[in-house]
TIFI-320697 format. One line per field, with one value per residue (C-alpha): residue in one letter; x, y, z. Coordinates in nm, 3 decimals, always signed. Example, Ala and Ser with C-alpha at 12.3 -4.5 7.8 and 13.67 -1.06 7.14 Angstrom:
2
aa = [a / s]
c1 = [+1.230 / +1.367]
c2 = [-0.450 / -0.106]
c3 = [+0.780 / +0.714]
***
This chain:
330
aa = [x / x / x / x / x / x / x / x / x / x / x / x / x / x / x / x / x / x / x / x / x / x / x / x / x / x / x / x / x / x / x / x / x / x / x / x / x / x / x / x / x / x / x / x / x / x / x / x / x / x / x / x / x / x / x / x / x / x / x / x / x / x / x / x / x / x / x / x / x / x / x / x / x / x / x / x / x / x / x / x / x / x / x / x / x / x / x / x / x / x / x / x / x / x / x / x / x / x / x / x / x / x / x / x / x / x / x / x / x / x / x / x / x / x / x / x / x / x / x / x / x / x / x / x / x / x / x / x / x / x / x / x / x / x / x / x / x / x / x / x / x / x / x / x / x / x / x / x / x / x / x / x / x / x / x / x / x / x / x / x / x / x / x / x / x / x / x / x / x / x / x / x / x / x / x / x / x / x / x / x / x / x / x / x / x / x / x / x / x / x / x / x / x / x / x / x / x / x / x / x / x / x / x / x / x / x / x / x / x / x / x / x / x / x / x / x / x / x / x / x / x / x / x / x / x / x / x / x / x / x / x / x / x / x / x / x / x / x / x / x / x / x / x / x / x / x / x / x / x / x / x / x / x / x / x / x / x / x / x / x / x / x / x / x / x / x / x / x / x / x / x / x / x / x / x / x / x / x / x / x / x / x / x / x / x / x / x / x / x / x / x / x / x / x / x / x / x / x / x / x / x / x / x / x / x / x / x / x / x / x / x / x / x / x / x / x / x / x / x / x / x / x / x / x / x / x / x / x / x / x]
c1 = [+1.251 / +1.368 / +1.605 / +1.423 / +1.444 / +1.145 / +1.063 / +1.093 / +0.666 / +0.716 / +0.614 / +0.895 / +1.052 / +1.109 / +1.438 / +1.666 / +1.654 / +1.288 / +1.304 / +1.543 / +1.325 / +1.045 / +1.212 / +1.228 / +0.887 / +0.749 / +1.059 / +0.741 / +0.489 / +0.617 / +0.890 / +1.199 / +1.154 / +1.451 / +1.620 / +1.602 / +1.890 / +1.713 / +1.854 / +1.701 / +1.854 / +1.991 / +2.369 / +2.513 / +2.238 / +2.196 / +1.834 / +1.707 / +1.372 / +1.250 / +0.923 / +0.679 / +0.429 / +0.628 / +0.454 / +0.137 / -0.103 / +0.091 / +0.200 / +0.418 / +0.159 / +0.179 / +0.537 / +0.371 / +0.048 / +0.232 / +0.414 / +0.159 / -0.065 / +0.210 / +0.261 / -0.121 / -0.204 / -0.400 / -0.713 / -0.693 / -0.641 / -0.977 / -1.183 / -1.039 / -0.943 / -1.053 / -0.839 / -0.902 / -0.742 / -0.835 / -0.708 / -0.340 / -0.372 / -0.710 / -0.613 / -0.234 / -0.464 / -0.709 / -0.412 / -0.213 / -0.521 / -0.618 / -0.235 / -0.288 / -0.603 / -0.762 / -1.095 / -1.031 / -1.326 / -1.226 / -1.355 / -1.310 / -1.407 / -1.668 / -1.396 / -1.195 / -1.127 / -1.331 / -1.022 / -0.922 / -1.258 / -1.322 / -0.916 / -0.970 / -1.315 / -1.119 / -0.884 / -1.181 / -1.274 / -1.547 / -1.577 / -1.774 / -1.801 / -1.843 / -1.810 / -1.435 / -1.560 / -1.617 / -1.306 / -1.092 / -1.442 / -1.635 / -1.319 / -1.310 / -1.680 / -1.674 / -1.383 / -1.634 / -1.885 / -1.658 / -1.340 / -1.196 / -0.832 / -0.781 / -0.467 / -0.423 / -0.290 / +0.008 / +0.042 / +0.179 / +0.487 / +0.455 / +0.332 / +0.649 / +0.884 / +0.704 / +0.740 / +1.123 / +1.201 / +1.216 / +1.475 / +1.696 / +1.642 / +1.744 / +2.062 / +2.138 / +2.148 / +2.362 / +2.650 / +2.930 / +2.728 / +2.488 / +2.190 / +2.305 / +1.925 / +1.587 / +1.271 / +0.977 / +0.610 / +0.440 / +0.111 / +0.014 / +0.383 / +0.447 / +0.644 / +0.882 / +0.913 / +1.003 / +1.216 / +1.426 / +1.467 / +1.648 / +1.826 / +1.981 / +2.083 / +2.249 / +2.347 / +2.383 / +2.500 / +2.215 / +1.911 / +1.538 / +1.307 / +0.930 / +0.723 / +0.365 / +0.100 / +0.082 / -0.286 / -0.232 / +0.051 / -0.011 / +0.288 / +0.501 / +0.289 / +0.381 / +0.760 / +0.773 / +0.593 / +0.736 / +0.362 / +0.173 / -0.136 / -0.447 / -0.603 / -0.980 / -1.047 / -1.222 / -0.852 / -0.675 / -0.902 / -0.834 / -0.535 / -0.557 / -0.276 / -0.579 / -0.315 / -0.168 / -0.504 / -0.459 / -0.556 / -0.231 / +0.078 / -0.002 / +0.123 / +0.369 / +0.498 / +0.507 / +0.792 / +0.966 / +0.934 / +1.066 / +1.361 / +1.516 / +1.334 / +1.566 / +1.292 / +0.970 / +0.870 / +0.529 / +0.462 / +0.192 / -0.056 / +0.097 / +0.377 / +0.245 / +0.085 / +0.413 / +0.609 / +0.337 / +0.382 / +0.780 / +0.752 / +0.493 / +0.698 / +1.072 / +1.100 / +0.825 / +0.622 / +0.273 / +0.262 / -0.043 / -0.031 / +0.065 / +0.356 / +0.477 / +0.536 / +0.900 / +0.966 / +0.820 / +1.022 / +1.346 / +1.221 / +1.119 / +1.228 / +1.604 / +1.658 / +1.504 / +1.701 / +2.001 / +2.250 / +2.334 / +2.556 / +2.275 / +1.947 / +1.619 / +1.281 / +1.063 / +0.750 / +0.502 / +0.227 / +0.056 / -0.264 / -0.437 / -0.788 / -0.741 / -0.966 / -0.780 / -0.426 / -0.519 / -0.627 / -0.300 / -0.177 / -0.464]
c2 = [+1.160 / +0.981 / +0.739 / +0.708 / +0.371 / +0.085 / -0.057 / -0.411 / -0.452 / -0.280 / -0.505 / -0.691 / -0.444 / -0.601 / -0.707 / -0.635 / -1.027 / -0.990 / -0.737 / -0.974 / -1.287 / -1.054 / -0.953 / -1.322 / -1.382 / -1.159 / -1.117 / -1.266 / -1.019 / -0.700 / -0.470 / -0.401 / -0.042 / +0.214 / +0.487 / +0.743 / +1.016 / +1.399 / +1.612 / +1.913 / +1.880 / +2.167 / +2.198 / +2.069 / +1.876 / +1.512 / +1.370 / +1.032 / +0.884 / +0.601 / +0.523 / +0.317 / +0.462 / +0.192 / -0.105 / -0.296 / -0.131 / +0.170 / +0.219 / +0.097 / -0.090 / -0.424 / -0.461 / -0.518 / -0.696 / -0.930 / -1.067 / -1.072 / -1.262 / -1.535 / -1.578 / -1.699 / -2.090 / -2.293 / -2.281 / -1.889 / -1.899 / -2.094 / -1.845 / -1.528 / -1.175 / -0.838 / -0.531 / -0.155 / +0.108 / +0.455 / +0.317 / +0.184 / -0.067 / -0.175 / -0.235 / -0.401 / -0.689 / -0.731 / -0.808 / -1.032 / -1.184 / -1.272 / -1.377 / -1.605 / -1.726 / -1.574 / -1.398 / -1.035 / -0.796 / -0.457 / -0.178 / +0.154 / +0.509 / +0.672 / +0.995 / +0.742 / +0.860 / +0.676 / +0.526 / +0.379 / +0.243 / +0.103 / -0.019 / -0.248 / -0.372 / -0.461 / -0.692 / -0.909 / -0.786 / -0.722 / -0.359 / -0.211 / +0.150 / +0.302 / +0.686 / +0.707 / +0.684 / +0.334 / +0.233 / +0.071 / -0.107 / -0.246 / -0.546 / -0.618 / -0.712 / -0.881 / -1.132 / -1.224 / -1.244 / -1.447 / -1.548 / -1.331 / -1.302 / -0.938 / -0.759 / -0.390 / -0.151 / -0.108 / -0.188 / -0.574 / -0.712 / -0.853 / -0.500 / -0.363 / -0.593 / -0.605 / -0.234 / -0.196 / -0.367 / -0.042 / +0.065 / -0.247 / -0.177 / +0.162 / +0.097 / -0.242 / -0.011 / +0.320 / +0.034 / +0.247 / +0.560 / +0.497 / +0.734 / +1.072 / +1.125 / +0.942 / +1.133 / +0.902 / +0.989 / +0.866 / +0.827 / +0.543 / +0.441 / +0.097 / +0.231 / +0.467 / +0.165 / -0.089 / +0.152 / +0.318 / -0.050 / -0.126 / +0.196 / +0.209 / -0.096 / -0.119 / +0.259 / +0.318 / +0.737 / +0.816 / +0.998 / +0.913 / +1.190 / +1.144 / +1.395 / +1.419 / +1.739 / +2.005 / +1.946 / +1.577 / +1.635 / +1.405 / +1.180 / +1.541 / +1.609 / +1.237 / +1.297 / +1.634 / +1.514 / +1.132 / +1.003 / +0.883 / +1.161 / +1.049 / +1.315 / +1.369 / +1.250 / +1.616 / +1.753 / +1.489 / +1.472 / +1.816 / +1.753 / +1.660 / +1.380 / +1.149 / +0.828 / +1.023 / +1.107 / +0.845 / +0.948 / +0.827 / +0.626 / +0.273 / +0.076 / -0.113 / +0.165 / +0.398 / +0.166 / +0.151 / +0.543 / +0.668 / +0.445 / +0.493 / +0.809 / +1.104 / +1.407 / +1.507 / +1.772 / +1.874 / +2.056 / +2.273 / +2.192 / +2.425 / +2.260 / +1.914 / +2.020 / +2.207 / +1.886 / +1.698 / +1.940 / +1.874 / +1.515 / +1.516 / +1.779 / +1.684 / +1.337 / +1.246 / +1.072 / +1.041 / +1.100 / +1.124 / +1.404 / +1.182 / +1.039 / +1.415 / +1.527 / +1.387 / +1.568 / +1.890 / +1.874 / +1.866 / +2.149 / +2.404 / +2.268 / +2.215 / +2.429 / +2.194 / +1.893 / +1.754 / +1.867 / +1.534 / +1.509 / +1.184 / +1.219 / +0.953 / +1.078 / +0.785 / +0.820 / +0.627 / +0.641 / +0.756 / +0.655 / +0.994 / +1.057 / +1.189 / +1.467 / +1.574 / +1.541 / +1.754 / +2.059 / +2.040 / +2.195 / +2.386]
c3 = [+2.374 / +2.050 / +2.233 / +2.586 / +2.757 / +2.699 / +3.017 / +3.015 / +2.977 / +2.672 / +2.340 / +2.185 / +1.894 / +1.582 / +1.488 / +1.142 / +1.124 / +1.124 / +0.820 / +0.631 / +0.686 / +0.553 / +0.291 / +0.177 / +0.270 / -0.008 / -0.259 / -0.524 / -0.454 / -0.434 / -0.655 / -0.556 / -0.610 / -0.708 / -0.568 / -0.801 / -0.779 / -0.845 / -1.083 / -0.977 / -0.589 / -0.465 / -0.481 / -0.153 / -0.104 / -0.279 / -0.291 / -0.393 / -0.365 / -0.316 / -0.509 / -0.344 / -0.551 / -0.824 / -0.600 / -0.813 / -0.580 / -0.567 / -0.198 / +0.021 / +0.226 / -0.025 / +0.180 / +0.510 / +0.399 / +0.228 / +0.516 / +0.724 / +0.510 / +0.392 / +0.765 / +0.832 / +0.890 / +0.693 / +0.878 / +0.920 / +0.541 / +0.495 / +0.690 / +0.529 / +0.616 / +0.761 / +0.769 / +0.783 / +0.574 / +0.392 / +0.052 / +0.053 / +0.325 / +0.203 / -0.205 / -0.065 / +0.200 / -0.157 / -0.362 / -0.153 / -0.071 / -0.427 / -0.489 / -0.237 / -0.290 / +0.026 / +0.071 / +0.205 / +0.348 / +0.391 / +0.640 / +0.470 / +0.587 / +0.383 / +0.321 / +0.098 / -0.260 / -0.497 / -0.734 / -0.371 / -0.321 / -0.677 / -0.723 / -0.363 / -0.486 / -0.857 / -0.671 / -0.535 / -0.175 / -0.027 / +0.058 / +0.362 / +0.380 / +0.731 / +0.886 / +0.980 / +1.360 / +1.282 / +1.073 / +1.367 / +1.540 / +1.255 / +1.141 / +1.524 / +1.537 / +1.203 / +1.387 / +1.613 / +1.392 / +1.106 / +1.278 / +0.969 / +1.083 / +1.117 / +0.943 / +1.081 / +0.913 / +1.137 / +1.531 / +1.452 / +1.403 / +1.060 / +0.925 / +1.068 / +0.929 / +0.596 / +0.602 / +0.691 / +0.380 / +0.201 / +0.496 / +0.407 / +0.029 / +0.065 / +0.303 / +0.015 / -0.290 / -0.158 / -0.024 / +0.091 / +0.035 / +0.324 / +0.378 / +0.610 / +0.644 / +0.576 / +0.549 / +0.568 / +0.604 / +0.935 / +1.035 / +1.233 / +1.227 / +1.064 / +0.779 / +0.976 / +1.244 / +1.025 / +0.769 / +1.096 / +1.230 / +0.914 / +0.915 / +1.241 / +1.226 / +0.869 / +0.876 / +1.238 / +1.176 / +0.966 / +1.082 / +1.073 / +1.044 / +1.010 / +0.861 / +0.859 / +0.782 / +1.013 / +1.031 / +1.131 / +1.342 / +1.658 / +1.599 / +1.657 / +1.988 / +2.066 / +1.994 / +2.211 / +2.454 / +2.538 / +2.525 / +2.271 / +2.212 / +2.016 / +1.752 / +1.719 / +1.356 / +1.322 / +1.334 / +1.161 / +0.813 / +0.708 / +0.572 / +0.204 / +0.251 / +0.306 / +0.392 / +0.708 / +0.888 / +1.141 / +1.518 / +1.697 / +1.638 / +1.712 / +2.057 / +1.874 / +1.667 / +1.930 / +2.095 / +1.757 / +1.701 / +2.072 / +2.010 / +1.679 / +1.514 / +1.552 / +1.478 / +1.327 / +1.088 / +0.977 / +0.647 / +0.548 / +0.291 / +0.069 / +0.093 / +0.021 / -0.294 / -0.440 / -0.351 / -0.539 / -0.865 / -0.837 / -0.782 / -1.150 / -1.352 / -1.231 / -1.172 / -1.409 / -1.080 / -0.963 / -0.574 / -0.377 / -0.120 / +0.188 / -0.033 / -0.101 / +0.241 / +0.254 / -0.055 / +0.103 / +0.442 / +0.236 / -0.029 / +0.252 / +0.576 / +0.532 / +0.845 / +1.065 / +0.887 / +1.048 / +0.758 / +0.535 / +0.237 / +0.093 / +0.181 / +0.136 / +0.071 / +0.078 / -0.112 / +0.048 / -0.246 / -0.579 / -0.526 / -0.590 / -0.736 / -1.070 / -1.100 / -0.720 / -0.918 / -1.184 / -0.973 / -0.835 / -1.207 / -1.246]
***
C-alpha cells in the first residue's frame, strides 16, 4: 500500500526541487533547528531528534506557512489571509503574516488550548472561535465573503514543501551518516509528505514511518486499507495530542503518503505522556503531546520498527498548556 501506483489524474506530488526552493524561500523566517543526539538511547539503538518545538512559534508548521505566504501576489497580499488550525498552524499563518506585513484571520476550534488561542491573538490576528464541526467550513465562507486568500493547514503544495524542509535539514546535517529510519508524527499529512519527499530522495534506503495516537488513528486505517478513511471528530479528539486530531489525511497528502511512507504506528496515550516526561527530564525539552508520539513509537514500539542503526524522531511541537504540562509530573 505504501508504494502503490498514482494514476495519472492523481495531483502533481511535490518535488525535492520544490523543498530546496522552499527552503530558500523562508531561510529568514524560520530556525534551522538541530538534531540533537540522545544520551539516554538504548544501546544498539542511536536516536536524534529533531526539535521543531525550537521554531519562534514553536512547531513545525512556521516551515510550511512561511512558504506559502511569501509565495502570495501583491493583490492577495492587500486583501489578507484566512487559515484554519487547532493552535500550531494558526500562531505559524499570524506570525508570517505580521513578518510580512499581512492581515491574518484565523478559524480555530473551540477545544483549542488557551496559550494556543491567546499566543495566535499576540501575533496580531484576528481569532474566530467555532465548534470543531465548523473549523474546515467557516475560512471557506469568509473567502467569499472577504476574498481572504485561504492557507490550509496542509492539502497544498506550498505547505508540503515548506514542511519537507525539516526532511532536507535532517538528511543535510547526518552527511554520510544518513537517517536508517525517520519517525514523524502525522495527522493531516503535510509534515510527513513533505519530510518523506526529502527523505527518499536524499536518503533513498531510509525508512519513513508515521506515527499518530491510537485514538486518532485514521491515517493507519488509510495505510492498511489503500484508501483514504475520514474519522468522526467524536473519535479523533480524545486523544490528548490535541495537534493530531485531524479527521483524514488530506487529498494531496494522501498521494504523498501512499507513495513514499514505509509504515504507521500508533501509540497509546500512556505512551505519549511517558515520552513527554523523557523528552522534559532527559533532553531538557518541552514537547506537547502530539510532538511526543515519535519519541513514544521508538521507546515502546521498537518491535514494529524496521531495525536502524540512526534513527530521527521529529518533534513536531511544544506548544502545550502549562497547567496540562505540569500534570504530566504530577
Amino acid at each position: 500500500m505504501a508504494h502503490m501506483t498514482i494514476s495519472a489524474t492523481s495531483p502533481s506530488l511535490v518535488t525535492l526541487s520544490d523543498i530546496q526552493a522552499a527552503a530558500a524561500r523562508i531561510r529568514n523566517l524560520v530556525v534551522r533547528t538541530p538534531l540533537l543526539p540522545c544520551a539516554w538511547a538504548e544501546a544498539g539503538r542511536p536516536l536524534w531528534l529533531k526539535p521543531e518545538s525550537l521554531q519562534v512559534t514553536g512547531a513545525f508548521k512556521l516551515r510550511g506557512a512561511s512558504n506559502a505566504l511569501a509565495q502570495l501576489t501583491e493583490e492577495q497580499r492587500a486583501r489578507g489571509v484566512v487559515a484554519q488550525s487547532s493552535g500550531n498552524h494558526a500562531q505559524a499563518v499570524a506570525y508570517a503574516a505580521q513578518r510580512l506585513g499581512i492581515r491574518a484571520t484565523i478559524v480555530m476550534p473551540d477545544t483549542t488550548p488557551a496559550v494556543k488561542l491567546e499566543a495566535t491573538r499576540g501575533f496580531g490576528a484576528d481569532v474566530v472561535v467555532v465548534p470543531p464541526a465548523e473549523r474546515d467550513i467557516r475560512p471557506l465562507e469568509l473567502v467569499a465573503e472577504h476574498g481572504y486568500a485561504h492557507i490550509p493547514p496542509y492539502d497544498d503544495a506550498r505547505i508540503i514543501a515548506g514542511q519537507g524542509t525539516v526532511g532536507l535539514e535532517i538528511a543535510e546535517d547526518l552527511g554520510a551518516g544518513s537517517p536508517d529510519l525517520v519517525l514523524v508524527p502525522v495527522s493531516g499529512g503535510g509534515l510527513i509528505s513533505g519530510v518523506a519527499t526529502a527523505i527518499k530522495a536524499l536518503a533513498p534506503e531510509a525508512r519513513v514511518v508515521a506515527v499518530e495516537p491510537e485514538l486518532a488513528a485514521d491515517a493507519a486505517e488509510s495505510f492498511r486499507t489503500g484508501e483514504r478513511v475520514t474519522w468522526s471528530p467524536e473519535l479523533t479528539y480524545r486523544t490528548s495530542a490535541d495537534g493530531l486530531r485531524t479527521t483524514s489525511l488530506g487529498v494531496l497528502p494522501f498521494e504523498h503518503f501512499r507513495k513514499y511512507v514505509d509504515d504507521v504506528v500508533t501509540v497509546s496515550e500512556d505512551e505519549i505522556a511517558a515520552a513527554v516526561r523523557v523528552l522534559g527530564r532527559k533532553s531538557r525539552l518541552v514537547a506537547e503531546p502530539s510532538g511526543a508520539v515519535t519519541t513514544a513509537a521508538y521507546l515502546f514500539h521498537a518491535a514494529e520498527l524496521p531495525a536502524a542503526s540512526r534513527t530521527v524522531a521529529v518533534v513536531s511541537g511544544g506548544n502545550v498548556d502549562p497547567a496540562r504540562y505540569l500534570e504530566y509530573y504530577a
